[in-house]
Structures are given as C-alpha cells and as structure tokens.
N, C-alpha and C positions, 0 to 999 in steps of 0.2 A: 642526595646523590643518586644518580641512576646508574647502573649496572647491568649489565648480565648473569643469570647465576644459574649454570647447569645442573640440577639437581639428579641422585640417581634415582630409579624407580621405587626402591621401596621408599622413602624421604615422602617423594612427591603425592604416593598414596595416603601414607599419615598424614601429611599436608591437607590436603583434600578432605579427606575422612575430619578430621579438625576443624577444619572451616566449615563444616556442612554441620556440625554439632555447634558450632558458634556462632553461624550468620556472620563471618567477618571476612573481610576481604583480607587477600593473598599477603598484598601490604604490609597489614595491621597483624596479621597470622607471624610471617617471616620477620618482622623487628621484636617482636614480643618472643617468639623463640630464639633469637639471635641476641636479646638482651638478657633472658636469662640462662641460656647457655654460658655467655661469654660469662655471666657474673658465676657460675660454679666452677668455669674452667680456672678462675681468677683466683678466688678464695682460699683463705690457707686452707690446707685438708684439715677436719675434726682431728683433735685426741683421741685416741684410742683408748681402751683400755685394757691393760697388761692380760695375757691370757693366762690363767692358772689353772695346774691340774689338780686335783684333790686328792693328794694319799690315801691308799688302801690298803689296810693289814691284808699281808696274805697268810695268816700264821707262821708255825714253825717248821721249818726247811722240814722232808720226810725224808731226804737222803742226808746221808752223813757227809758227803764232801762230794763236791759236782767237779772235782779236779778228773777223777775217772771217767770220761765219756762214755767209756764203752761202759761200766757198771750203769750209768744214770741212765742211759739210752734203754738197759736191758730194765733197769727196775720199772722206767717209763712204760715203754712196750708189754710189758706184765710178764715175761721172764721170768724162770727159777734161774738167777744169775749164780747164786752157789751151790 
C-alpha cells in the first residue's frame, strides 16, 4: 500500500538517528515500528501486582487522649500546657 505519512519533527529525528544505527531503509525502519507499536497498543495490559504497605509499630500513644486539640497541639509544640 502506499501512503503519505506526515511525521512530526521529533518522530522523524529518531527515525533518522535509527536508520543510521541499522543500515535500513525508511521502509523497512517505519513497518517494523508500526508492527510493533501496533502489537503493544493491542495487547491486554500485564497484571499488576496489588500494592502493599507494611505496618509500622509506632509504640504507645504519649498523650492520653488526642480528643483535646489544644492540649495535643501544646504537648506537641513543647508547652507547659498545665
């Protein structure tokens, strides 16, 4: 089949730069890219696998009840809150 196929500048640079690493004509470059593009765009995606976090002891609470804001803010802050 023959075509036209506009390409944009950066495209055409890798093009380029790949052919001169391969010895291969534009042809033979542009169906070998376009065959395996197409077969990744095609492909089911991989499985992934589930992200897990890994639990960390923080020890034991050093305030008695974080319901007081203003008390935990001042113990935080290093206040003599009483």
């Amino acid at each position: 089949m023959r075509t036209t196929l506009t390409l944009d500048d950066d495209v055409s640079a890798l093009l380029a730069r790949f052919r001169r690493g391969r010895k291969a004509g534009l042809k033979q470059v542009v169906n070998e890219a376009l065959r395996q593009g197409l077969r990744q765009m095609t492909a089911p995606p991989a499985p992934r696998r589930p992200y897990r976090t890994r639990p960390v002891s923080l020890g034991r609470c050093l305030i008695g009840s974080l319901d007081d804001v203003s008390e935990t803010l001042a113990i935080a802050e290093g206040e003599n809150f009483r």
